[in-house]
C-alpha positions as a Markdown table, in Angstrom:
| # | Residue | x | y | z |
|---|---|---|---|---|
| 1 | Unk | -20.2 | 7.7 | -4.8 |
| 2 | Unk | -16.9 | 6.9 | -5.6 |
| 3 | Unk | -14.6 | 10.4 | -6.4 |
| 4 | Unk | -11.1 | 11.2 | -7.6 |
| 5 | Unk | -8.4 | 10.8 | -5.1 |
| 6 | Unk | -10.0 | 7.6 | -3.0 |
| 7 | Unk | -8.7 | 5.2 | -1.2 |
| 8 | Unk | -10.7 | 1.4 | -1.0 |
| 9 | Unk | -10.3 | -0.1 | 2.9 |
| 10 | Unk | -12.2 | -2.3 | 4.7 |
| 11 | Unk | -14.9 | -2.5 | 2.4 |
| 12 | Unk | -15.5 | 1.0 | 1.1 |
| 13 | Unk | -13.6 | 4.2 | -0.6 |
| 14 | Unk | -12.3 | 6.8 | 1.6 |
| 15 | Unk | -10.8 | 10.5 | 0.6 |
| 16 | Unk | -7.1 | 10.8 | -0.2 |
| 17 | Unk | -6.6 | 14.4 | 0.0 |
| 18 | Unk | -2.7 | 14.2 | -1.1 |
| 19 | Unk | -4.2 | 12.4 | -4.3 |
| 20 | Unk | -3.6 | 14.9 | -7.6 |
| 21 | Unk | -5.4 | 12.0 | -9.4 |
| 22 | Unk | -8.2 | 9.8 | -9.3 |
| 23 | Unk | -9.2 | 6.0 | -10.5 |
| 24 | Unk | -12.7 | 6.7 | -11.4 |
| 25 | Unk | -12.5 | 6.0 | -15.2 |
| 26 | Unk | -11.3 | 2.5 | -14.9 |
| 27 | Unk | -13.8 | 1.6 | -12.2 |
| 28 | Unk | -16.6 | 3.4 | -14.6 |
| 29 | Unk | -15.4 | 1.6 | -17.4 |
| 30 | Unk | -15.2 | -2.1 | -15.5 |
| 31 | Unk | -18.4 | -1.6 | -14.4 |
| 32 | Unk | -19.6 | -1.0 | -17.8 |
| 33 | Unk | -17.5 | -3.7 | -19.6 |
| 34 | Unk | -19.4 | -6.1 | -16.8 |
| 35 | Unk | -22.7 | -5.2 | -17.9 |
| 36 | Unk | -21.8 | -5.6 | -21.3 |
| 37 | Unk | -20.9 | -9.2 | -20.6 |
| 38 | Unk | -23.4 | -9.7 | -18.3 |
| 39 | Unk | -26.2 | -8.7 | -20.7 |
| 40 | Unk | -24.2 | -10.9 | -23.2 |
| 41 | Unk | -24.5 | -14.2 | -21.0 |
| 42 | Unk | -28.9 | -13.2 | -21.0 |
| 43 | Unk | -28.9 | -13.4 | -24.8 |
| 44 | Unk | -26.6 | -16.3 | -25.5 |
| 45 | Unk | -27.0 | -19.7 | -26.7 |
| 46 | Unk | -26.4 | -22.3 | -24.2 |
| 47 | Unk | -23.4 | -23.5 | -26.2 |
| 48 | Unk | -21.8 | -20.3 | -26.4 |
| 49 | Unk | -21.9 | -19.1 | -22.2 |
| 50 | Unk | -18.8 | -21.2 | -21.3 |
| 51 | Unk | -17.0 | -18.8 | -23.9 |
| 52 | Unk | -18.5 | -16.0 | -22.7 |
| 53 | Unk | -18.0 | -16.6 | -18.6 |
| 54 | Unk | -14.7 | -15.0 | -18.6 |
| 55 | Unk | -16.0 | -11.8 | -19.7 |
| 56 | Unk | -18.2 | -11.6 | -17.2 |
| 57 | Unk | -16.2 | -11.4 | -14.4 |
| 58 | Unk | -13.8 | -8.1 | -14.1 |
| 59 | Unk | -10.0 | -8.8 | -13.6 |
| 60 | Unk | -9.4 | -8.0 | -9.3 |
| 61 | Unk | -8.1 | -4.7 | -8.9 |
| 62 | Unk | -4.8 | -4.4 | -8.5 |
| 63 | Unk | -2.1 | -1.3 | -7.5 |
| 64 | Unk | -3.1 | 1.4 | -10.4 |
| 65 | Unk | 0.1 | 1.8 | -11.6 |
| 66 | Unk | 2.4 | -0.8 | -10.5 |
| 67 | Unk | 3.4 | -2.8 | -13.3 |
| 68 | Unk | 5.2 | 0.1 | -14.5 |
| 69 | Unk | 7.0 | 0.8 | -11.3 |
| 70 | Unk | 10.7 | -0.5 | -10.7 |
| 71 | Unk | 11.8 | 1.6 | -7.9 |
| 72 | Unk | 11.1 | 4.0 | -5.0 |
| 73 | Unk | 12.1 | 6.9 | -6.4 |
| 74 | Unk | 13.5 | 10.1 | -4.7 |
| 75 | Unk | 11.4 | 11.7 | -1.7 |
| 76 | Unk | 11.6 | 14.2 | 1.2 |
| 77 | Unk | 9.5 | 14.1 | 4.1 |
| 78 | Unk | 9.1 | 14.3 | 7.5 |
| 79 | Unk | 8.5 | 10.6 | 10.1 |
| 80 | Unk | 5.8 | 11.1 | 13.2 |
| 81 | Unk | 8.8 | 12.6 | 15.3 |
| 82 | Unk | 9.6 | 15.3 | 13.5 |
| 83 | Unk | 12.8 | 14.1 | 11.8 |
| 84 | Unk | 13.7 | 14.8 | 8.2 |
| 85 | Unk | 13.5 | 11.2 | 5.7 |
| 86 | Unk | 14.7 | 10.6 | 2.7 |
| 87 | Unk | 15.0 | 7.5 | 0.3 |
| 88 | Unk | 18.5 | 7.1 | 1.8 |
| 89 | Unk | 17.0 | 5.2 | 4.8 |
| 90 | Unk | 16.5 | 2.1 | 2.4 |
| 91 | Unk | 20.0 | 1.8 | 2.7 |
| 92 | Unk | 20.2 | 1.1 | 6.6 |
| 93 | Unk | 19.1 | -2.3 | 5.8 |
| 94 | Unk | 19.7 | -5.2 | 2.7 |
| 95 | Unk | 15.6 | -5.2 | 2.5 |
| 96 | Unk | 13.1 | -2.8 | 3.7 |
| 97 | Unk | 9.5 | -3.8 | 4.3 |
| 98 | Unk | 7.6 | -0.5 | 3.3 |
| 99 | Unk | 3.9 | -0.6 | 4.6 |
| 100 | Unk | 1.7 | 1.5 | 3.6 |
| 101 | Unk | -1.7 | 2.4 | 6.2 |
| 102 | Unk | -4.2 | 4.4 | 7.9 |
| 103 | Unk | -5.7 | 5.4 | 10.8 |
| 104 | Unk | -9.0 | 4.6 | 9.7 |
| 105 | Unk | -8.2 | 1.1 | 8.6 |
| 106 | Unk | -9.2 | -1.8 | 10.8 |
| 107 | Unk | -7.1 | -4.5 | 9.0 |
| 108 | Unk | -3.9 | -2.3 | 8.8 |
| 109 | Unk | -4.2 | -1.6 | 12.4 |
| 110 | Unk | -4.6 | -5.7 | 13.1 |
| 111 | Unk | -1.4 | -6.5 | 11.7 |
| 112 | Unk | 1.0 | -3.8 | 13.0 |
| 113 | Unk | 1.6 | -5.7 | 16.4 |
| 114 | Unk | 2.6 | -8.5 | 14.5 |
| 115 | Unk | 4.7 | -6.1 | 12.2 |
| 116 | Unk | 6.1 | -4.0 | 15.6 |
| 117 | Unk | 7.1 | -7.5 | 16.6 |
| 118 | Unk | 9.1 | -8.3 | 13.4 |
| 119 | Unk | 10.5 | -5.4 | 13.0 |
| 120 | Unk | 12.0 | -5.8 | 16.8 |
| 121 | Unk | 13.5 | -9.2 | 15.8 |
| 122 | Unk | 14.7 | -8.5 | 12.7 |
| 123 | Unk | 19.1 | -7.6 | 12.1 |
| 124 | Unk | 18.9 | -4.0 | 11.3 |
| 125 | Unk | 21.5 | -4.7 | 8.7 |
| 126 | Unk | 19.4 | -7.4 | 7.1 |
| 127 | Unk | 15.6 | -6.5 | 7.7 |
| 128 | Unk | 13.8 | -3.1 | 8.4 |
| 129 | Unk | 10.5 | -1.7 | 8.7 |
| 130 | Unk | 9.1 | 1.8 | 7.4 |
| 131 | Unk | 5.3 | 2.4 | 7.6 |
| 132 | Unk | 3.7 | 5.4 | 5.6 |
| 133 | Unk | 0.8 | 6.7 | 6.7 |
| 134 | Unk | -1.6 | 7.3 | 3.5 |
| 135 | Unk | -3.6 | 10.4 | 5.5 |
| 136 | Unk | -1.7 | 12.1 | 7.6 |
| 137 | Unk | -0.1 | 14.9 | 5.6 |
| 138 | Unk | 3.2 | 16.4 | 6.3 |
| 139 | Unk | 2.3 | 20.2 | 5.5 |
| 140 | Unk | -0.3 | 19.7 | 8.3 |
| 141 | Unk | 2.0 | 19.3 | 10.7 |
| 142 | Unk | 2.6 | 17.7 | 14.2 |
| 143 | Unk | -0.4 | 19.7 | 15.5 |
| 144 | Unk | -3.0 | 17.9 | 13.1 |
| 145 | Unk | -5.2 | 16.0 | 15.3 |
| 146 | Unk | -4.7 | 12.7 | 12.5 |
| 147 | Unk | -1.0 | 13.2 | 12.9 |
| 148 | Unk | -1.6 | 13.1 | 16.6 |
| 149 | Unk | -4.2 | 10.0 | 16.2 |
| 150 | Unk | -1.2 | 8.2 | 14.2 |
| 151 | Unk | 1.1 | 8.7 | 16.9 |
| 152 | Unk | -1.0 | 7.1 | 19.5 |
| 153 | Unk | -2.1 | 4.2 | 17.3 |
| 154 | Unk | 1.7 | 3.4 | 16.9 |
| 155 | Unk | 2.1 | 3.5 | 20.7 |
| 156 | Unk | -0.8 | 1.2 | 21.4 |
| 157 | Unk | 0.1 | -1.7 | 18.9 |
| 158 | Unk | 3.6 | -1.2 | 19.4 |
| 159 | Unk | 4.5 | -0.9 | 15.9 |
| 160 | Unk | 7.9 | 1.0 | 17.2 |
| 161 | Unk | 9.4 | 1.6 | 14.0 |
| 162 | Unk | 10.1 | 4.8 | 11.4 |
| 163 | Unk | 6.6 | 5.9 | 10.1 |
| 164 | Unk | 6.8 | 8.7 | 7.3 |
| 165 | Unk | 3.7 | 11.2 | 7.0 |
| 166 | Unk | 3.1 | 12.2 | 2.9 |
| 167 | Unk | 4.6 | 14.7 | 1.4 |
| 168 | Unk | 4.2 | 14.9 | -2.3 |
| 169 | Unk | 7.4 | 13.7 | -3.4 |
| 170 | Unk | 6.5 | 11.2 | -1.2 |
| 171 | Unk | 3.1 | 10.5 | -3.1 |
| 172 | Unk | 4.7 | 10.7 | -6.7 |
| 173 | Unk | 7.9 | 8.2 | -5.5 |
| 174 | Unk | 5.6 | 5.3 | -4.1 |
| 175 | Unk | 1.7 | 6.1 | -3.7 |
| 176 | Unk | 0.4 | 7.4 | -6.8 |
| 177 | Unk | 0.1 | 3.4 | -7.6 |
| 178 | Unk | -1.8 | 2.8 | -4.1 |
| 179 | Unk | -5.5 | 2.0 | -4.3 |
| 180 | Unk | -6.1 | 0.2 | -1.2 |
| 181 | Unk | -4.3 | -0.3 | 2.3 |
| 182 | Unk | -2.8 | -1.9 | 3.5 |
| 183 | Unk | -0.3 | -2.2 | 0.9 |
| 184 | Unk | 2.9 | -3.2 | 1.2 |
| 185 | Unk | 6.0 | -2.4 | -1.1 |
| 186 | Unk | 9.8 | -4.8 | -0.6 |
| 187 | Unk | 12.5 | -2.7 | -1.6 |
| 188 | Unk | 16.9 | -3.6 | -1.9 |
| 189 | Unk | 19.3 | -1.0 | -0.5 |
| 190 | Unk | 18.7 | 0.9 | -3.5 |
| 191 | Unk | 14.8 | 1.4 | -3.1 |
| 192 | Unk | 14.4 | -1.2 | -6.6 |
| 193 | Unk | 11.3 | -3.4 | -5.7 |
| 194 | Unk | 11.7 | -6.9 | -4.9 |
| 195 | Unk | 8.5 | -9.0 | -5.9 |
| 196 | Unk | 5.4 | -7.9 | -6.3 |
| 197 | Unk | 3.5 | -5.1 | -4.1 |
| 198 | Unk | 1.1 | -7.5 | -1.4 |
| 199 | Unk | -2.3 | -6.1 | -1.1 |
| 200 | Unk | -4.0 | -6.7 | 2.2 |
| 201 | Unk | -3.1 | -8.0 | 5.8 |
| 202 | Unk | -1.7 | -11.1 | 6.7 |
| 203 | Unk | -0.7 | -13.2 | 9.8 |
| 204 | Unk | 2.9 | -12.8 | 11.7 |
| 205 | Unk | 3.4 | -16.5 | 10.3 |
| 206 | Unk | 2.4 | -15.5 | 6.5 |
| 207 | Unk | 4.4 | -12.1 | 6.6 |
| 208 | Unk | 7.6 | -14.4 | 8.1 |
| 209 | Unk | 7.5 | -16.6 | 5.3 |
| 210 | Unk | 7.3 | -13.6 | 2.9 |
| 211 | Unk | 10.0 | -11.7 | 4.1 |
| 212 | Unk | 12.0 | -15.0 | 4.4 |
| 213 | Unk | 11.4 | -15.4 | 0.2 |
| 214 | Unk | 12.0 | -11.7 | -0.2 |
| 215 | Unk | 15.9 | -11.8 | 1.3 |
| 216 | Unk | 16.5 | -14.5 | -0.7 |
| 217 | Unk | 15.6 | -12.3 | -4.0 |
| 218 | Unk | 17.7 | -9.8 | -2.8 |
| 219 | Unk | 21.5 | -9.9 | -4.6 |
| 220 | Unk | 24.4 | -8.9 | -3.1 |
C-alpha cells in the first residue's frame, strides 16, 4: 500500500520519515485516469482507438515538484562526520553534482564507485560531488545505526566525498521534489540548477558525458 511520505527504489515505495508530505493523490488519480481510458479503448470503435491510445498510457513520473524549482535554496545540516554544511559549499566549485541516495537502494549503491571515482578526478574548482542521504536523519544523530550503515557504505564503494544527512531545511531546499533515488540535482556556484534533475543510475561513461554538457551550461 502506497502511504504519504514514500520513497519509489528499485521497484517498490519505501518510508521517508523526514517527508511532511506525501504523493498519494496523484498516483490515486493516474491510476484512475488509466482505467478511465483503458475502459474507453473496450468500448470504442475501431476507428476511434488510435485517438484514444495516448490516454491510455499515464505520463512517467517525474520529480513531484521540479518544474517549479530554480534553485537550492538555503539549508543547515550536518555531513556523516559531524561537520556543520550549508548551501555555501556549492561555491567551492563552478558545478556541483548533488546526488541524492539510500542505504537501502541497490542502484544508488552501484554507481557510487563510479561517482567516488569522478569525484577524485575531477578540479575541485571546476567539479564537485555532494551526496545526500534521503534516510538518515540529522536529529538522529551519529549514533543511529542507518547513520552508521551510511558511513560504512561510503567506505566500501569509496564514494570519498561530502555526504549531508537531512535536516528539514534540508528537505524543504532540495527534497520535497524527490520521489525516487537515485536522483541527482546539477547546480552553479550559486546553487541555480543547471539542466534537468536525472532520475536513476547510470554508467561512469554516461555520467562523464553529462557532467561534460553540464560545465558547458554553466556561465561565467
Amino acid at each position: 500500500e502506497v502511504t504519504e511520505g514514500m520513497l519509489y527504489s528499485n521497484g517498490e515505495f519505501k518510508e521517508n520519515p523526514a517527508a511532511p508530505g506525501a504523493r498519494v493523490d496523484e498516483l490515486e488519480n493516474r491510476v484512475s485516469a488509466t482505467e478511465d481510458a483503458v475502459l474507453a479503448l473496450m468500448q470504442a470503435d475501431a476507428g476511434d482507438i488510435g485517438t484514444l491510445v495516448s490516454a491510455a498510457v499515464p505520463t512517467p513520473l517525474r520529480p513531484y515538484g521540479t518544474a517549479a524549482m530554480s534553485a537550492i535554496a538555503p539549508f543547515t545540516t550536518t555531513d556523516l562526520n559531524g561537520e556543520t554544511v550549508t548551501e555555501e559549499i556549492f561555491g567551492r566549485a563552478k558545478l556541483t553534482m548533488v546526488n541524492i541516495w539510500g542505504t537501502y537502494c541497490t542502484p544508488c549503491l552501484s554507481e557510487m564507485p563510479s561517482l567516488g571515482k569522478l569525484a577524485q578526478e575531477a578540479d575541485p574548482a571546476e567539479f564537485q560531488l555532494v551526496g545526500v542521504l534521503a534516510d538518515v536523519m540529522e536529529a538522529a544523530g551519529p549514533e543511529d545505526e542507518t547513520w552508521a550503515k551510511a558511513i560504512s557504505l561510503v567506505e566500501e564503494t569509496g564514494a570519498a566525498y561530502t555526504h549531508l544527512t537531512q535536516s528539514e531545511s534540508l528537505y524543504y531546499a532540495a527534497l520535497q521534489g524527490v520521489s525516487a533515488v537515485p536522483t541527482t540535482y546539477f547546480v552553479n556556484a550559486k546553487g541555480e540548477l543547471v539542466g534537468e534533475p536525472v532520475v536513476g543510475s547510470r554508467s561512469e561513461e554516461a555520467w562523464r558525458e553529462t557532467i561534460a554538457e553540464r560545465l558547458a551550461m554553466v556561465t561565467e
